[in-house]
N, C-alpha and C positions, 0 to 999 in steps of 0.2 A: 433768477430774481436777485437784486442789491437789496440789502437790509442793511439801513444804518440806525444804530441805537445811540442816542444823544442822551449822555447822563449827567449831571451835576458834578455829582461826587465820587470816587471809588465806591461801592455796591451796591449804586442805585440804579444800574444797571443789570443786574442777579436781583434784585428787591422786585422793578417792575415787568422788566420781561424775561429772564434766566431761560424757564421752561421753557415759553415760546423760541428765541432765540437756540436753545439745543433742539427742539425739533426743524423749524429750517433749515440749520445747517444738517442735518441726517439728510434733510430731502434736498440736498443739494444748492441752495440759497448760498448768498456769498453774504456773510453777517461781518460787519463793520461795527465795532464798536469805538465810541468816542467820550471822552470821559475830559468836561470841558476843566476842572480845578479840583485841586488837591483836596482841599476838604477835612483832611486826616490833624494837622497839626493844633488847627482850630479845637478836638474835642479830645488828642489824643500826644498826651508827651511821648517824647524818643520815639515817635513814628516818622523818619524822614520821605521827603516824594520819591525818592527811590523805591525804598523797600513798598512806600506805598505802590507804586507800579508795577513792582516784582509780584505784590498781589493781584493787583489786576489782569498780570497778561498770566497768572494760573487759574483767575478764574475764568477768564474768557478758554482758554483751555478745554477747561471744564464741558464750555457750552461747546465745543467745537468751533470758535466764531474763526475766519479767516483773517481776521488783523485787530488791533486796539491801537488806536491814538490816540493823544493826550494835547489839552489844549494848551494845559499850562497858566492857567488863568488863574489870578488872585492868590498867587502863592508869594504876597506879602502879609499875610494874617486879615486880609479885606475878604467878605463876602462877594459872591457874583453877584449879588443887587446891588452892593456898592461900585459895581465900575458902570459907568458910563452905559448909556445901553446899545450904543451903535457899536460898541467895541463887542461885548457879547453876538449882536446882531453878525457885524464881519463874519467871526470865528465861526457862526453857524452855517452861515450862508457860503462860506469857502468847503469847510468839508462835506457839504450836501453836495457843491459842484465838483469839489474834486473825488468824491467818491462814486457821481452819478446815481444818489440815492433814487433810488422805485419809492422803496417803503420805507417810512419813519418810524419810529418809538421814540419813545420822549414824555417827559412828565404832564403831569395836570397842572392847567393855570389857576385851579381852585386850591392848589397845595398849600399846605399849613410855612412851608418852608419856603421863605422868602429867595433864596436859590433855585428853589423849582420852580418857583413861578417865574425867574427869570427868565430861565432855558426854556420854560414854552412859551412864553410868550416870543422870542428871539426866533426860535421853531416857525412861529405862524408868522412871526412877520417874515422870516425867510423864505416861505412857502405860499405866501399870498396869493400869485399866481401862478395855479399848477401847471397852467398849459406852457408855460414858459422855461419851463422846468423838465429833468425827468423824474421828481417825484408828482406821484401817480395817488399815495394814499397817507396819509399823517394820523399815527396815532397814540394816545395819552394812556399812561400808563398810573396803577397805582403802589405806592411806597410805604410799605407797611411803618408804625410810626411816625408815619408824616400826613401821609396822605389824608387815612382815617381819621386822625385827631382834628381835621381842621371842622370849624361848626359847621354845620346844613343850613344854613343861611349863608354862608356865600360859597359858589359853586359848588355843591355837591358833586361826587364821583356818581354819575349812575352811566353806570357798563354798561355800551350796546352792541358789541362784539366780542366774540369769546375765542381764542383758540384752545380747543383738545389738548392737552399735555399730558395726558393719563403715565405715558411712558417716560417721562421727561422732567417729574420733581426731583429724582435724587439726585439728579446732575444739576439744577438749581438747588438743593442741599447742598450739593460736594463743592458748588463753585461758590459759595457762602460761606464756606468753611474757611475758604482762605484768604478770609478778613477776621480771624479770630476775635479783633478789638471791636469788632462791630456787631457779634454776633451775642446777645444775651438769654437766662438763663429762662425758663418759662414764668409767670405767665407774660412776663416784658413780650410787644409786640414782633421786637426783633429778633425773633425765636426760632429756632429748628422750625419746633413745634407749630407753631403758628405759621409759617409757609407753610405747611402742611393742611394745615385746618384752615388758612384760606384758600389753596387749589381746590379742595374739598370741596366748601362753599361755593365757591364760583364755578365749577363742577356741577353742582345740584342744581344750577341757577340753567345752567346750558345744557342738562343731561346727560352729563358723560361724568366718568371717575372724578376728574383733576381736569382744574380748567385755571389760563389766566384770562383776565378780563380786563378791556382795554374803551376808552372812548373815541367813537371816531371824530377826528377835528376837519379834517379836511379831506375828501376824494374825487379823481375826474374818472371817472369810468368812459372805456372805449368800447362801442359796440362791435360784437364778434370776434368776441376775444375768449381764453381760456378761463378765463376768472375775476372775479370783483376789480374792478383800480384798472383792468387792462393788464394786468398779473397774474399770473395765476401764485394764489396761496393758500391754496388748498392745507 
């Protein structure tokens, strides 16, 4: 199975799907990660896109992913909602085709953060029509600090797929770790702590120890196959 995870920023991809993405790759999934702009200078002096990257390919590391790419977007101090939106739209829609995505990750279009809601919306127009495609299944993810802050009056996050990561938080711990500038002290939502006590949660919500939870936006299910989407992801 290809799994590409489309993130905004450096560790919004460990924020929405980390866990999930280290179990995949255990069971053998080829995890793409893509991490569309910088992100880092905007909230954070003397952090250059290097070293900002040098973070990233240790946290994908982490997760076990087999590659990280970088789009390179808005690394003039501009937001991703400020560029144009078929320029975003390109960028998404090439690495989908050049990596042959199955399954997607990628943010919620309800997100508080006007960059996430770029990259899903960029996500679903890229994926509009799956039979044309070889993604198979599209799914949103949530970003602690971002996600939950935005109000339940427009798009609320309500999870209707969970994946098990019971074995799989401290390796999204460990690959969080190495964004130290981005990681705060309790009870700030972008806590050790608080990825903990939301796998938790979402855990309790789906029965198992530790869970993450994801909404689904888009799937073509193929009949007489091993798994949801025509995938198996088990």
């Amino acid at each position: 199975m290809r799994v590409v995870i489309i993130a905004a920023h450096p560790d919004d991809e460990v924020l929405g799907a980390g866990a999930t993405a280290s179990a995949l790759s255990q069971q053998g999934a080829h995890v793409h990660i893509h991490i569309l702009a910088e992100g880092v200078s905007l909230r954070h002096s003397g952090v250059t896109s290097e070293q900002a990257r040098g973070r990233c390919q240790a946290a994908a590391k982490e997760l076990g992913a087999a590659e990280i790419t970088f789009g390179g977007l808005a690394t003039d101090g501009r937001l991703l909602a400020d560029l144009p939106q078929r320029q975003v739209v390109d960028a998404v829609s090439q690495v989908l085709n050049e990596a042959e995505a199955e399954v997607v990750f990628t943010h919620h279009p309800g997100d508080i953060h006007a960059d996430h809601r770029s990259v899903a919306h960029a996500v679903g127009y890229g994926t509009r029509i799956l039979g044309a495609s070889s993604v198979r299944q599209v799914l949103h993810f949530e970003v602690l600090s971002s996600t939950e802050q935005q109000t339940g009056l427009v798009a609320p996050f309500t999870p209707n797929l969970f994946y098990d990561v019971t074995r799989h938080v401290d390796a999204k711990c460990r690959a969080l770790a190495a964004y130290p500038y981005e990681v705060y002290d309790p009870p700030h939502p972008r806590s050790l702590a608080a990825v903990r006590t939301l796998a938790s949660y979402r855990g309790t919500q789906a029965g198992v120890e530790a869970a993450e939870a994801f909404m689904t936006g888009r799937e073509l299910r193929i009949p007489m196959t091993a798994g949801p989407s025509g995938v198996d992801v088990r």
